[in-house]
Backbone as ProteinMPNN parsed JSONL, in Angstrom:
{"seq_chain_A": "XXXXXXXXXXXXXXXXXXXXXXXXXXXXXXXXXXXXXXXXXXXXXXXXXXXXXXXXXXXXXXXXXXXXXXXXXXXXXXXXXXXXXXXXXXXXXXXXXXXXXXXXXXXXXXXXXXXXXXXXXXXXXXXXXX", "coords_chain_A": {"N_chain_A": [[57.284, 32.127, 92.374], [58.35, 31.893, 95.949], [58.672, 28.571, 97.259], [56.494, 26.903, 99.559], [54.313, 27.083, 102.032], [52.091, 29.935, 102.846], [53.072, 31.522, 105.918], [52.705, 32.785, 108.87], [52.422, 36.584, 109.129], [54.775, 38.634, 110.315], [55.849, 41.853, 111.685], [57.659, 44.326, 110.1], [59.052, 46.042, 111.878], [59.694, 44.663, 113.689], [62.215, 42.75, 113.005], [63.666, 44.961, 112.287], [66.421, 44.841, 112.706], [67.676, 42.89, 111.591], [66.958, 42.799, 109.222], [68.563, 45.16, 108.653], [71.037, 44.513, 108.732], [71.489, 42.812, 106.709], [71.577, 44.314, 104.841], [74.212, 45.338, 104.783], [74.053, 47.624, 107.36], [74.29, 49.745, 109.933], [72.21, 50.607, 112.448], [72.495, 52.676, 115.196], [70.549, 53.19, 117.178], [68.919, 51.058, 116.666], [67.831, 49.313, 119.141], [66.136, 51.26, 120.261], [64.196, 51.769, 118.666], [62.958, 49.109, 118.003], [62.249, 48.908, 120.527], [60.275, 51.014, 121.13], [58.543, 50.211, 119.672], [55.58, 48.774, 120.827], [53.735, 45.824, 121.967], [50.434, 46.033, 121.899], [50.722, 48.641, 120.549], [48.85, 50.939, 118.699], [49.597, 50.372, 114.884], [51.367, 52.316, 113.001], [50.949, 54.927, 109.787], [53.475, 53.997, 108.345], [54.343, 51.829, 109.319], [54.103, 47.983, 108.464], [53.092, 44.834, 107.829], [54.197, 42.029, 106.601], [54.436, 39.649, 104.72], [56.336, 35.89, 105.308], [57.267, 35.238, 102.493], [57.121, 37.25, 100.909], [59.552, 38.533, 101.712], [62.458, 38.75, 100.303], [61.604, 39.618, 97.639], [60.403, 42.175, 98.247], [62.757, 43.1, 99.807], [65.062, 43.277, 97.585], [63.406, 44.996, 96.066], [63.518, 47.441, 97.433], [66.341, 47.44, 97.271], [67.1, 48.353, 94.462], [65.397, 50.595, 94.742], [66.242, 52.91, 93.349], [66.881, 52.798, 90.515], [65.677, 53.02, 88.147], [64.959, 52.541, 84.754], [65.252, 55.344, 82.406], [63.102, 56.777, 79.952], [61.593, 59.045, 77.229], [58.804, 60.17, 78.71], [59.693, 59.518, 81.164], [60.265, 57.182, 83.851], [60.878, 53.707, 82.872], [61.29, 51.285, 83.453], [62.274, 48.855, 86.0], [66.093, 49.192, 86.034], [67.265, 45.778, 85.141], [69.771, 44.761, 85.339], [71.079, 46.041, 87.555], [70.673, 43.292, 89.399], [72.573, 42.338, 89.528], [74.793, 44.011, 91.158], [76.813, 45.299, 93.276], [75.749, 46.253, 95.735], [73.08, 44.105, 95.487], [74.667, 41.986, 95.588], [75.844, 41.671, 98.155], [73.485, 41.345, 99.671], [73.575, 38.406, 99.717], [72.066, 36.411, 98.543], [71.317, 33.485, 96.392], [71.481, 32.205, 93.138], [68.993, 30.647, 92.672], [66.917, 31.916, 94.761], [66.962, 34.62, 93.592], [65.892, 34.163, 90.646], [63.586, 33.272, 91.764], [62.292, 35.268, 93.162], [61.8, 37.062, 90.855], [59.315, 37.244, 89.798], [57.453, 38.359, 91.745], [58.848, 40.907, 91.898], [58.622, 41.933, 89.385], [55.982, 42.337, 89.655], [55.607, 44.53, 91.774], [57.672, 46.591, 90.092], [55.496, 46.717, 88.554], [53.317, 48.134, 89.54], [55.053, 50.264, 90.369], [55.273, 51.45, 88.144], [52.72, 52.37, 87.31], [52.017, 54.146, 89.496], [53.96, 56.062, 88.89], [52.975, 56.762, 86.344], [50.404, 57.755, 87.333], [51.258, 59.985, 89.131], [52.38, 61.728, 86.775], [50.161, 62.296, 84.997], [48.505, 63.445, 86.752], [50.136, 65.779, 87.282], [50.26, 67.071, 84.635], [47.461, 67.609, 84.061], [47.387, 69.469, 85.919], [48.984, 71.441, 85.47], [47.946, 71.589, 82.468], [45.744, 73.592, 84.159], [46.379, 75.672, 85.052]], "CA_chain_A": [[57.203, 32.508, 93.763], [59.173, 31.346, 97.174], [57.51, 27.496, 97.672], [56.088, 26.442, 100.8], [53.064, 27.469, 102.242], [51.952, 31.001, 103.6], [53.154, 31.737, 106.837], [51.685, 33.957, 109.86], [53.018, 37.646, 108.503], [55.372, 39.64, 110.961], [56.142, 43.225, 112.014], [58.866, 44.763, 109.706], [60.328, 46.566, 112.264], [60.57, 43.427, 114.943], [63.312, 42.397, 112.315], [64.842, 45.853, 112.013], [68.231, 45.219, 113.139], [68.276, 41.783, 110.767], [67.147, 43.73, 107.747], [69.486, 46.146, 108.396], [72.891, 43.947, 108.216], [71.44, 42.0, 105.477], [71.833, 45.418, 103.704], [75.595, 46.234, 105.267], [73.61, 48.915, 107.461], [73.889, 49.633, 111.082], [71.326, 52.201, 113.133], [73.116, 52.829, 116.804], [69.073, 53.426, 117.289], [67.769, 50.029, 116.224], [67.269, 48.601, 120.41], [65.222, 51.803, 120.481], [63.102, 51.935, 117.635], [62.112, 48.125, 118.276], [61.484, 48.936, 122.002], [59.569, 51.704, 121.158], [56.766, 49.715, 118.897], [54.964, 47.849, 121.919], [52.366, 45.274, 121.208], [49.427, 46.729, 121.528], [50.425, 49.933, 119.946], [48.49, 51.283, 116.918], [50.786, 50.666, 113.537], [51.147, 53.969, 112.007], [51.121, 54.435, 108.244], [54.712, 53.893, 108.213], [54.584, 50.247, 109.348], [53.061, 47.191, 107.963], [53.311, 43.229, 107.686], [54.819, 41.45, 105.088], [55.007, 37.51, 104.665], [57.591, 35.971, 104.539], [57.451, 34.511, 101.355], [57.958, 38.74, 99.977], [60.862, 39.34, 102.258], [63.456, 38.585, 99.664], [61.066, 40.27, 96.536], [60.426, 43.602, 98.472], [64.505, 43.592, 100.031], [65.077, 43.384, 96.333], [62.639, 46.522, 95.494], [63.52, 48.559, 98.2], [67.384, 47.759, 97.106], [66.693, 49.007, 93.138], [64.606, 51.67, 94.29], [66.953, 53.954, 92.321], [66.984, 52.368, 89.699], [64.648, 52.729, 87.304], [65.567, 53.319, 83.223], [64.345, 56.459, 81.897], [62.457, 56.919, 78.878], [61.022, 60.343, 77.199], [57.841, 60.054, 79.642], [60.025, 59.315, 82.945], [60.659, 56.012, 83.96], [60.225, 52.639, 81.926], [61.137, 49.817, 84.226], [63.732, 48.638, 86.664], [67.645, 48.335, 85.489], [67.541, 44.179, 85.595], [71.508, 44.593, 85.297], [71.415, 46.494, 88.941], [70.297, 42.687, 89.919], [74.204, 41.412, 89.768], [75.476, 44.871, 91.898], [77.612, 45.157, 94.483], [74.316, 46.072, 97.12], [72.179, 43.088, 95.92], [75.336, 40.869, 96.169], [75.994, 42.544, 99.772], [72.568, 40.412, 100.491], [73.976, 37.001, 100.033], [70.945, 35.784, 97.975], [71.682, 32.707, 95.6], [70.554, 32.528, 92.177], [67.152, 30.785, 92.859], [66.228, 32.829, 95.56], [66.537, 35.931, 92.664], [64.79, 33.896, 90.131], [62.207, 32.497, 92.343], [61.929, 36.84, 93.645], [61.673, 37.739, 90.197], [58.039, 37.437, 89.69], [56.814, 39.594, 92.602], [59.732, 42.338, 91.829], [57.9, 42.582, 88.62], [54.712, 43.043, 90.179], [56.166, 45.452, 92.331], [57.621, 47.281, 89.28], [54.563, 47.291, 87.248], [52.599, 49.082, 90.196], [55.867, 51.357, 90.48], [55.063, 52.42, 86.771], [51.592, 53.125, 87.53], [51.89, 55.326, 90.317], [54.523, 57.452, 88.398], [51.858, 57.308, 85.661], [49.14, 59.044, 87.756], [51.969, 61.505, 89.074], [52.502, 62.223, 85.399], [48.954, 62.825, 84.675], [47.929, 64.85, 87.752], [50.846, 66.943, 86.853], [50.411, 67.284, 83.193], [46.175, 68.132, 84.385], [47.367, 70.269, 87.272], [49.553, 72.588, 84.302], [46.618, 72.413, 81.955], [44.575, 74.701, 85.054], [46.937, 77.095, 85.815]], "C_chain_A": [[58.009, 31.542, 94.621], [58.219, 30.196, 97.171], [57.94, 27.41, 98.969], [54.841, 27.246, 100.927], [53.087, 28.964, 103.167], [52.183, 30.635, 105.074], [52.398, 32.963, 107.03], [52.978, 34.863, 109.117], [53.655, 37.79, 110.137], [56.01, 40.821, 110.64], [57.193, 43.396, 111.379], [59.904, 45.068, 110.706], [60.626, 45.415, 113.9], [61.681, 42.904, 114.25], [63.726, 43.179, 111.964], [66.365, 45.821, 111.804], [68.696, 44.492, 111.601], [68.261, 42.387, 109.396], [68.15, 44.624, 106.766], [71.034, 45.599, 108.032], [72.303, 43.08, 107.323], [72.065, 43.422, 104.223], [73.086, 46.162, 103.951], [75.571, 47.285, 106.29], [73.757, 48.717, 109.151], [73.448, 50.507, 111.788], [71.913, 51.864, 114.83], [71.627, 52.887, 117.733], [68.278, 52.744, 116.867], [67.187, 49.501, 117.667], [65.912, 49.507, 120.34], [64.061, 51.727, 119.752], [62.042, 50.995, 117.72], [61.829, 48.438, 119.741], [60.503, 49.924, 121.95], [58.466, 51.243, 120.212], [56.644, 48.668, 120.159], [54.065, 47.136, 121.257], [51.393, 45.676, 120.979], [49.513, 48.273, 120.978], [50.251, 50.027, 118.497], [49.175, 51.009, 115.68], [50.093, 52.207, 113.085], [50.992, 53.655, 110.267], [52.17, 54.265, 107.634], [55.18, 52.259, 108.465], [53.464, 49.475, 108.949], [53.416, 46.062, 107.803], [53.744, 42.665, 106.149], [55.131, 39.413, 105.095], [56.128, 37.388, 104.308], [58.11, 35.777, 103.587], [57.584, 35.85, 100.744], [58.766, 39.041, 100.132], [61.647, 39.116, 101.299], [62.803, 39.83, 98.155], [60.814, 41.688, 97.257], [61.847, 44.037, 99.11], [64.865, 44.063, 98.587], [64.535, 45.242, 95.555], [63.192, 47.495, 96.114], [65.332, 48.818, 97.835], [67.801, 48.448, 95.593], [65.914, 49.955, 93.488], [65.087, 52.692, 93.285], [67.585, 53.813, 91.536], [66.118, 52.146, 88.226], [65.915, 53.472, 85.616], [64.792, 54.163, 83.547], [64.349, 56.77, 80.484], [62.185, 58.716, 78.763], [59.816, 61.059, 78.579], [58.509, 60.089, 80.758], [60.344, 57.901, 82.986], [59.901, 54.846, 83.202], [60.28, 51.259, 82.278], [62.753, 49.379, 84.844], [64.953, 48.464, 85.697], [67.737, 46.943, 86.165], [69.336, 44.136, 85.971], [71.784, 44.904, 86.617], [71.548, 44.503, 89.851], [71.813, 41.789, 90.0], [74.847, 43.163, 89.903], [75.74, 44.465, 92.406], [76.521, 45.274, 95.951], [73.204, 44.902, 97.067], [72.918, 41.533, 95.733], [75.559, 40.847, 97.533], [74.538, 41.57, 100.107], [72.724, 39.201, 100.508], [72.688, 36.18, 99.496], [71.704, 34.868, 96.832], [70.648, 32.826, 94.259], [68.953, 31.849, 92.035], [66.568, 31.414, 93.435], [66.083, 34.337, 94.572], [65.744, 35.186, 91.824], [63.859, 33.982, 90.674], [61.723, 34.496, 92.951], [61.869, 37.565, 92.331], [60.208, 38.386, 89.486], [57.07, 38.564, 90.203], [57.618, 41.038, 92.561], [58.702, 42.705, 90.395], [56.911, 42.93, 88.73], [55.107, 44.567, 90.917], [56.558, 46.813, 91.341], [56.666, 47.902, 88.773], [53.543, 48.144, 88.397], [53.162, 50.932, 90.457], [55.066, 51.908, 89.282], [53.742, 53.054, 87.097], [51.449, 54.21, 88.506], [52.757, 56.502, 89.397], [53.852, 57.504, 86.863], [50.927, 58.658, 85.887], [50.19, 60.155, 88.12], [51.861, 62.334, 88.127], [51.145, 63.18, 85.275], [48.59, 63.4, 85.484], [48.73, 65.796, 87.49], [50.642, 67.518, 85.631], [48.858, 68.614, 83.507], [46.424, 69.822, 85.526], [47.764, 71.78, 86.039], [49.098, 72.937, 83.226], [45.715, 73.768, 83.231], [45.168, 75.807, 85.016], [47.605, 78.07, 84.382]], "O_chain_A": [[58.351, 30.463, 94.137], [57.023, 30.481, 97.098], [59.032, 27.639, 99.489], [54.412, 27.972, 100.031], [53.932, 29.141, 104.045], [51.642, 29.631, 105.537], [51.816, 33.757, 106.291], [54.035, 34.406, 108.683], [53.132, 37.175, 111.065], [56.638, 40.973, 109.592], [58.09, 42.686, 111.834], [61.082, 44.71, 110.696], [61.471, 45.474, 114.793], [62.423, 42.417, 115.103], [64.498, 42.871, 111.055], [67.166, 46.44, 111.104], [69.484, 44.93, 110.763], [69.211, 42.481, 108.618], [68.446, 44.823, 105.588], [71.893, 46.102, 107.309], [73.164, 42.208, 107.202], [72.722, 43.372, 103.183], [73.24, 47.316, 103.549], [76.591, 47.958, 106.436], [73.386, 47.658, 109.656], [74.227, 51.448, 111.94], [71.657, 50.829, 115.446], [71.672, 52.623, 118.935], [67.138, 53.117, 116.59], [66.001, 49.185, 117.581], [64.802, 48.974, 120.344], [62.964, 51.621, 120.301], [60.84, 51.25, 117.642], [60.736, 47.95, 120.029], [59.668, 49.769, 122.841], [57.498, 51.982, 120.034], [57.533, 47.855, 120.41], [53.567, 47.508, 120.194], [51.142, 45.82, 119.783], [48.528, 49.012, 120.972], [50.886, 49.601, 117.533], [49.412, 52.167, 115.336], [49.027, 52.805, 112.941], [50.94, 52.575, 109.679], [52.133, 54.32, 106.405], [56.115, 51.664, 107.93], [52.286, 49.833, 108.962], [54.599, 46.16, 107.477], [53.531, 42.987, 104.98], [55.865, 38.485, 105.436], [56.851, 38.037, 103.552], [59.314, 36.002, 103.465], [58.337, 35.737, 99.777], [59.326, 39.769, 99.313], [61.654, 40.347, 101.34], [63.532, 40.741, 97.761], [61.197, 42.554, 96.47], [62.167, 45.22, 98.997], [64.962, 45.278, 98.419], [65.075, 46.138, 94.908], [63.429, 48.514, 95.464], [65.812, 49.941, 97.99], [68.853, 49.087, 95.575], [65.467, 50.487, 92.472], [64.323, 53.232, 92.485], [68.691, 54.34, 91.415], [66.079, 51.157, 87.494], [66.873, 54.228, 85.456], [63.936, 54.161, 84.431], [65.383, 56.998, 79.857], [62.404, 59.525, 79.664], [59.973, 62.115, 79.192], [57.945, 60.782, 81.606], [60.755, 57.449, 81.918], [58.701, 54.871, 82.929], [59.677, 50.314, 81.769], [63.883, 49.513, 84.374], [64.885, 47.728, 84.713], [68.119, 46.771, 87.322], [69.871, 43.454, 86.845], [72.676, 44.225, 87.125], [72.362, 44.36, 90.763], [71.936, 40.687, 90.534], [75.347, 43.639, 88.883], [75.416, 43.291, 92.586], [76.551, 44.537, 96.936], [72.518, 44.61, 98.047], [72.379, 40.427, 95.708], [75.406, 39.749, 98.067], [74.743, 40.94, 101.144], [72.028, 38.619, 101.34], [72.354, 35.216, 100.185], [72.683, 35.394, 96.302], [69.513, 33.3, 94.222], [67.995, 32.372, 91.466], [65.494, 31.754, 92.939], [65.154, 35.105, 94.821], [64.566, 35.408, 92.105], [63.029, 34.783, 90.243], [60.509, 34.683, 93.043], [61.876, 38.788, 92.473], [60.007, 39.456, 88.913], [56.3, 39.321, 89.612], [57.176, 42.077, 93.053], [58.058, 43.753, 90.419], [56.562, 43.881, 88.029], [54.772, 45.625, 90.385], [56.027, 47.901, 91.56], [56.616, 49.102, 88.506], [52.888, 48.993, 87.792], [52.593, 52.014, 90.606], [54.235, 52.794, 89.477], [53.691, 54.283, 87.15], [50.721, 55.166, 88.239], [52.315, 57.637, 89.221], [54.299, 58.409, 86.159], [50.716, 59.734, 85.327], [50.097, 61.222, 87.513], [51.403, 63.467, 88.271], [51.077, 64.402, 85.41], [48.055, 64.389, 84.982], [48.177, 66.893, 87.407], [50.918, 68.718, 85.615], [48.9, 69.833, 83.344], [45.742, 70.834, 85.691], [47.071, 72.778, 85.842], [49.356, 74.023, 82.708], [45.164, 74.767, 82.77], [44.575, 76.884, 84.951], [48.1, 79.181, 84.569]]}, "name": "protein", "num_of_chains": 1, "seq": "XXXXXXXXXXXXXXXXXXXXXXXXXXXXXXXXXXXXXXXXXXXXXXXXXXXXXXXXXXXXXXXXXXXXXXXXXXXXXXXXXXXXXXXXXXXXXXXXXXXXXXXXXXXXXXXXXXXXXXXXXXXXXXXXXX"}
């Protein structure tokens, strides 16, 4: 894991814009998006806090999302090789900062697998009924 000590979490999308050119990306509709979450307004189920000690291990996930091998079953676990691309060199991360993010990407993974587990199996159950 990232050392130092837990920090206070902040708002994904108060660091929209920064997120976004870490990833080459620019929304003509980032002033708005952050002016339009106010403080006291509700988070939806679309936003949520993140320490900072994940920001580098979920940039990481969210930049392999489409990446997974595939096995007979469906997917079997991230392509590690994606981890020297051209989009997760485009983030300017050094090689400890990927080691030291490799721990929580595999957490991250191994929850990926499980959800497209239960998919599996509610689908498999769903086509036993019918």
């Amino acid at each position: 894991m990232l050392a130092g000590p837990p920090s206070k979490p902040r708002t994904v999308l108060s660091d929209y814009e920064q997120q976004l050119a870490l990833m080459g990306l620019v929304d003509p509709d980032a002033a708005q998006v952050v002016a339009d979450r106010q403080p006291n307004q509700q988070a939806s189920e679309s936003t949520f806090d993140v320490w900072p000690d994940h920001d580098i291990p979920l940039l990481l996930f969210q930049t392999l999302l489409t990446q997974w091998r595939m096995g007979g079953g469906g997917p079997i676990g991230l392509d590690y090789e994606m981890l020297d691309s051209r989009p997760v060199r485009r983030l300017g991360l050094t090689d400890q900062q990927l080691d030291d993010a490799c721990p929580a990407l595999q957490t991250m993974e191994a929850a990926g697998l499980d959800w497209f587990a239960e998919v599996r199996e509610a689908a498999i159950a769903a086509a036993k009924k019918s």
